[in-house]
N, C-alpha and C positions, 0 to 999 in steps of 0.2 A: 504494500500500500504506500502512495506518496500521499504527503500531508502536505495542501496545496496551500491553505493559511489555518489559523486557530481553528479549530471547529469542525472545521472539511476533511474530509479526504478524497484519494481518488485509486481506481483500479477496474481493472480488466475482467473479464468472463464472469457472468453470474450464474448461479445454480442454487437451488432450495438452501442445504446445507451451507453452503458458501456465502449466502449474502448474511446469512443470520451470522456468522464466524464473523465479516468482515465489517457489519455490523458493529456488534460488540467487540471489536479492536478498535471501535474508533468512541466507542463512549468508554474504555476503559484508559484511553491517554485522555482522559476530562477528568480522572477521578485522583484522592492522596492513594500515594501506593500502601498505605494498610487498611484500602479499602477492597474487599472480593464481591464480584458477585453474586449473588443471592438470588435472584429468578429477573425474567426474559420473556414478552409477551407481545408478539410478535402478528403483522397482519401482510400479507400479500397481496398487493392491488395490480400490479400487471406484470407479465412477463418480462423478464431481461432478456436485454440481447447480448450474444456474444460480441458481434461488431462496433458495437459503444461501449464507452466506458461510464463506469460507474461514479459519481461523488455521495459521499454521505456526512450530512450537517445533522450534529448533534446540537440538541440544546438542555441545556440547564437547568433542568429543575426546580430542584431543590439541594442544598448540601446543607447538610445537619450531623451534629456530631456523632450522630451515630450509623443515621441512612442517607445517602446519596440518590436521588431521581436523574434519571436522562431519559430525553426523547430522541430519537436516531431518526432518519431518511433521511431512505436512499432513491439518488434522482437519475433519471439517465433522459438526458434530448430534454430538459427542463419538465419532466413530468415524474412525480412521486412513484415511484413501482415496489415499494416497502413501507413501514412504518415497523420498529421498535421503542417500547417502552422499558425499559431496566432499571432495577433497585440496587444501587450497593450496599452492603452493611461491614462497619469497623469490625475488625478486629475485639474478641471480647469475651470473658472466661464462661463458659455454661456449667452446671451440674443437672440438669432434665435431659433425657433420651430416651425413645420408643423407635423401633421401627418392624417392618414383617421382614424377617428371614428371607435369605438369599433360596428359591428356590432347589430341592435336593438334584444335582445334576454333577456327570461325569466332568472331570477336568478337560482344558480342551485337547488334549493330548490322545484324548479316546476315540477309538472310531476308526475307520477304515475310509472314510471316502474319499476317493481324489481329489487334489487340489487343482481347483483351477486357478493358470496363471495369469493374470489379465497384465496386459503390456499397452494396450492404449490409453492415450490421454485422455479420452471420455471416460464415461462409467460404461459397463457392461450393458448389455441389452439383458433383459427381463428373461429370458431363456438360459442364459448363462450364469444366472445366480444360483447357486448353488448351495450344497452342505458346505465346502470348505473354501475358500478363496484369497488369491495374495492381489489385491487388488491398487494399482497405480492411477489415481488420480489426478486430473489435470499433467500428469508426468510429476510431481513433485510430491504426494503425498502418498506414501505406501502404508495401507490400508491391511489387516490382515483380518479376516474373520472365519468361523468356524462354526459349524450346526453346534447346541449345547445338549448331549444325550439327557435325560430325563433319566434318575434313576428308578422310578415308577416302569413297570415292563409295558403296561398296558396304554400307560400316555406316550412312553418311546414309539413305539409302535404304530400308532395313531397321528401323534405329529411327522414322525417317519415318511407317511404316505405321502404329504407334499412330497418330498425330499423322491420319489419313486418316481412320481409323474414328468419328471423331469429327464430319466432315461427311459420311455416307454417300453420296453422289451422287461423290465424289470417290476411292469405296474401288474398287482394279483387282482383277483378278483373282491377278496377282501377290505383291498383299498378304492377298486372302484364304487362300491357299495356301503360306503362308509361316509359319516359325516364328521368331516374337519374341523377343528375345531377354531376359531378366529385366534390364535394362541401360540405367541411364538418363543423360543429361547436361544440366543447367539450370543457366540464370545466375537467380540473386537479388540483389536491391539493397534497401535501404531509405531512403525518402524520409524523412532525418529530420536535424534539426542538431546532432548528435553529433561531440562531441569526440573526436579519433583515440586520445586516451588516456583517457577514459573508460571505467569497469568497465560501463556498460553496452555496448557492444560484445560483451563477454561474453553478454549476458541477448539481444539480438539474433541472434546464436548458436542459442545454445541454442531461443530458438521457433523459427529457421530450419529449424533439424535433425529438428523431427517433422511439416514440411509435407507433407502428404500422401504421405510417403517411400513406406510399401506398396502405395500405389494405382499409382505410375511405376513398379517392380519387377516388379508382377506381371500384363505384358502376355500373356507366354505364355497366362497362361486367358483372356484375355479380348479378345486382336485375334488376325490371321491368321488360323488353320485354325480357330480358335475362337470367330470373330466369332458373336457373336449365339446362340452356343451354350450358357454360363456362367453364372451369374446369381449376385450373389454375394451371401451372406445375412450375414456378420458379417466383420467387419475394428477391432480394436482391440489399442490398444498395451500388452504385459504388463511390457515389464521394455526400457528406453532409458538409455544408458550415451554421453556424450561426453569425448573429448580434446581438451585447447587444446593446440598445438602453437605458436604463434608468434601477434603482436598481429597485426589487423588492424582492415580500415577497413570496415563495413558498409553505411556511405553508397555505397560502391563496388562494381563488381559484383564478384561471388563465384560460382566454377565451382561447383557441387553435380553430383559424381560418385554413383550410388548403383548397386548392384547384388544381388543375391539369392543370396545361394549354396546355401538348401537349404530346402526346403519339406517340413513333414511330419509327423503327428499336428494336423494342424489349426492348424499352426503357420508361422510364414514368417518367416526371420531376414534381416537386410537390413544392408548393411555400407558404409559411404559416405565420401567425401573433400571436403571443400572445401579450394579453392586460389583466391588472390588469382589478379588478372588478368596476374598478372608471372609468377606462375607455381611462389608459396611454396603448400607444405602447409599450411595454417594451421589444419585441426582432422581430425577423426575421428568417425565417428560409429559407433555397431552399436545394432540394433532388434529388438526379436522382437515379433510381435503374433499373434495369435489371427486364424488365414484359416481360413475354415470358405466353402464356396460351395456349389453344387448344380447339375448339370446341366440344363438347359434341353429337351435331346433325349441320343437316344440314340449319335447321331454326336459324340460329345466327346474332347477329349485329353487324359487328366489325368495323366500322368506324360511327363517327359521329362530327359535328362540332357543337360548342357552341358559343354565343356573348361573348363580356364581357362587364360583368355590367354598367350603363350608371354612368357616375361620375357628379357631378356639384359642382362648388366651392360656401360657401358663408363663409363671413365677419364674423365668429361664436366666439371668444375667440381663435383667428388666428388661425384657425384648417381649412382643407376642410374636406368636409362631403361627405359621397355614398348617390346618391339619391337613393330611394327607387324602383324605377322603373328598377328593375335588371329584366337579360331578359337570356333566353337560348332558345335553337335551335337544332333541328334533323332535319329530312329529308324529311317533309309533308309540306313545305310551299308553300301557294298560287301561293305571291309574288314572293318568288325565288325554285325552284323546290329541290333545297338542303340545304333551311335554315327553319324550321318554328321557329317562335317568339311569347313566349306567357310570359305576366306577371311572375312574382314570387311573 
């Protein structure tokens, strides 16, 4: 980024991820350095182009001793194509903490699937996402990530079946006949020599959190009963909001929890956790973008409804825990004629 006067900056190629990063590196040279970020709320009003360049004019808030406000846009051809709002908070001792358990799942070391090498400066096309990938970014950012095994047999299994549709010689029966669950888990890493207390850790964050989030959410239309039936015509991001919860190390792998809780007017909201590998909440994420798709045939499923996970608190090193007895639901139940419930 060039810093063209106070306030401003400017830069080249925009993308989801990227403008939110490039964003918040221009409201964080506005802030004292033992100010961190704290959350990011975020609106998309138009496209960027590659062939213009970007400026972004932060303004001022509020500074206060302990919170920090900024407003960001970003302009490109003199017309707003962003809006960020960001909060910093000082530096400052706590004793209160809660959070949910890092989901029970393999390290990323496990697993057998091939990695795929991505050598282009774009991102990958949507067929090429994979269980495991060493992925190169604009050429400058190497990107690693990894499917996260589920140590549940029967949720492996089940979120497995994406990960199947994607080499068809290898799709069962099983999994064509099954409903997927909006529900995804991946490790990310970043190959990069980043200082552990570095603000950019923050800006690695933040591109992390809009990788291809809606396309891992929204298997229901597009594996199992619905393979090959779906075709999806628009998918883009309207309005992405992140929380920093706690520092972390991005050179390290990083759980990405995400999941779907509600699709509808052409809309699809997505709601997400990353956790270090020890097992800290270290951020938050919520997403809405614009899912608009189209049937293929006339054999399609386009509505279904899912539980959510049963929770139970215990006494653990002041943490509540997810019990294990998560549950999901389509439209063959006994009990309720539009809910079945089966284990994960």
């Amino acid at each position: 980024m060039n810093q063209l006067k106070e306030d401003i900056l400017d830069h080249f190629y925009i993308k989801g991820g990227q403008i939110v990063s490039q964003a918040l590196a221009a409201a964080l040279l506005t802030v004292p350095s033992n100010f961190n970020i704290h959350s990011l709320h975020s609106y998309f009003l138009l496209a960027g182009k590659y062939e213009s360049s970007a400026s972004y004019q932060v303004e001022r808030l509020r500074d206060g001793k302990t919170f920090a406000t900024r407003i960001v846009r970003a302009k490109q051809d003199n017309e707003t194509i962003f809006t960020m709002t960001c909060s910093f908070q000082a530096d400052q001792p706590y004793i209160t903490q809660h959070q949910y358990c890092i989901p029970p799942v393999y390290p990323p070391e496990h697993g057998d699937h091939p990695i795929y090498v991505h050598t282009d400066g774009q991102l990958p096309k949507v067929s090429n996402i994979g269980p495991s990938m060493n992925v190169s970014i604009f050429d400058k950012i190497k990107l690693f990530s990894r499917a996260a095994i589920h140590k549940d047999q029967n949720l492996q299994k089940l979120l497995g079946f994406a990960f199947d549709h994607q080499l068809p010689k290898h799709v069962s029966q099983a999994s064509k006949s099954s409903i997927i669950p909006p529900y995804s888990l991946r490790w990310f890493k970043v190959d990069a020599n980043i200082a552990k207390d570095s603000k950019l850790q923050y800006l690695y964050i933040a591109l992390i959190s809009d990788f291809w989030s809606p396309l891992h959410v929204s298997t229901p239309y597009f594996y199992g009963v619905n393979s090959g039936k779906v075709a999806r015509t628009m998918v883009a991001t309207i309005d992405h909001s992140v929380w920093f919860h706690e520092s972390c190390d991005v050179t390290e792998w990083l759980l990405f929890e995400a999941t779907s809780s509600m699709v509808s007017n052409n809309r699809i909201l997505i709601n997400a956790r990353l956790y270090s590998q020890d097992g800290r909440h270290v951020a938050s994420f919520q997403q809405e973008n614009v899912f608009r798709i189209e049937s293929a045939c006339e054999n399609v499923t386009t509505s279904f409804n899912f539980l959510l996970p049963h929770l139970e608190s215990k006494e653990k090193n002041t943490k509540i825990y997810k019990s294990n007895n998560n549950t999901h639901c389509d439209k063959h139940s006994k009990k309720n004629p539009d809910c079945h419930i089966s284990k994960l």
